[in-house]
C-alpha positions, 0 to 999 in steps of 0.5 A, spaced: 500 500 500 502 506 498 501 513 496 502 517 488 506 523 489 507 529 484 502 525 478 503 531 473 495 533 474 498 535 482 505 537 481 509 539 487 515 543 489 522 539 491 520 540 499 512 538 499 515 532 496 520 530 500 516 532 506 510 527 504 515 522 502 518 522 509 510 521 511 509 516 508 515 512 511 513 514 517 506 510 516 508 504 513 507 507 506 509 506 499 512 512 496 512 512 488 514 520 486 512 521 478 517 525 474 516 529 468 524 528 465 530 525 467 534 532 471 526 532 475 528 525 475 534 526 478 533 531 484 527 526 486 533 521 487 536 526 492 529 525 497 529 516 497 522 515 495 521 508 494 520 508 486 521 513 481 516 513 476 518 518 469 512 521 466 512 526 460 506 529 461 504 530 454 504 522 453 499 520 459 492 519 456 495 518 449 496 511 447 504 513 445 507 510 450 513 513 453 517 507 452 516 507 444 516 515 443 522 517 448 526 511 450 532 516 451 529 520 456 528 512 459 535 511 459 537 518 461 532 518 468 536 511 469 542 513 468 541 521 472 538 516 478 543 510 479 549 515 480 545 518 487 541 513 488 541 505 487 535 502 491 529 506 488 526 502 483 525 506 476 519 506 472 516 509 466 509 511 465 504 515 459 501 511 454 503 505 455 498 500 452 500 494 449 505 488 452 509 491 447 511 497 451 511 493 456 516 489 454 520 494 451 520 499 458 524 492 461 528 492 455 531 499 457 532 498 464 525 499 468 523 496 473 516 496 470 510 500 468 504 505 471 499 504 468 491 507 468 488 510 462 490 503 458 486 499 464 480 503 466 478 506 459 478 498 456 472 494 455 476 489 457 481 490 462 482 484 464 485 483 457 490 488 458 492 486 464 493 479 461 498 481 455 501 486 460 503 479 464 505 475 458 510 481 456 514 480 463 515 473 461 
């Protein structure tokens, strides 16, 4: 169980999200912050949260998978991330749609993927979830 910090529709400023990121610890709470780029990414490292999630804005809603349209933002937010912090976990989200995408968000070096507008607008969410799974392996 835990807690969805910055999402690009409730952004926040460096010190709200660590103060929140330090509440959720306290409560047993998972932390996972969304970021919009790899310097955000970064300077997000800095505060420990739990998992890192980048999300280009644009993308989220869309259908186009960060994954596909910027795998070197991916690659970047890992690279900036593991040089101050190599616990977090790394994940990408925005338009992620297909076990495709999954399949190459793993292949860049995530740890998996956030995920809703694919699941909650599907007429069969199930289905999505299922080819999300067989896209892991």
């Amino acid at each position: 169980v835990g807690t969805l910090i910055n999402h690009s529709e409730r952004q926040m400023k460096l010190a709200d999200i660590d103060a929140v990121i330090k509440m959720a610890a306290e409560k047993d709470l998972v932390s996972c912050v969304c970021t919009s780029n790899p310097p955000i990414s970064a300077a997000v490292a800095y505060l420990h949260p739990d998992i890192i999630s980048i999300e280009p804005p644009e993308l989220i809603g869309s259908g186009i998978a960060v994954s596909k349209a910027k795998p070197g933002e991916v690659s970047k937010t890992i690279q900036l991330v593991r040089k101050v912090n190599s616990e977090a976990l790394l994940l990408c989200g925005a338009g992620i749609s297909h076990g495709e995408d999954v399949a190459v968000a793993l292949k860049l070096k995530t740890q998996g993927v956030l995920v809703a507008s694919a699941i909650v607008k599907a007429k069969d969410p199930y289905s999505i979830l299922r080819e999300f799974a067989d896209a892991i392996g």
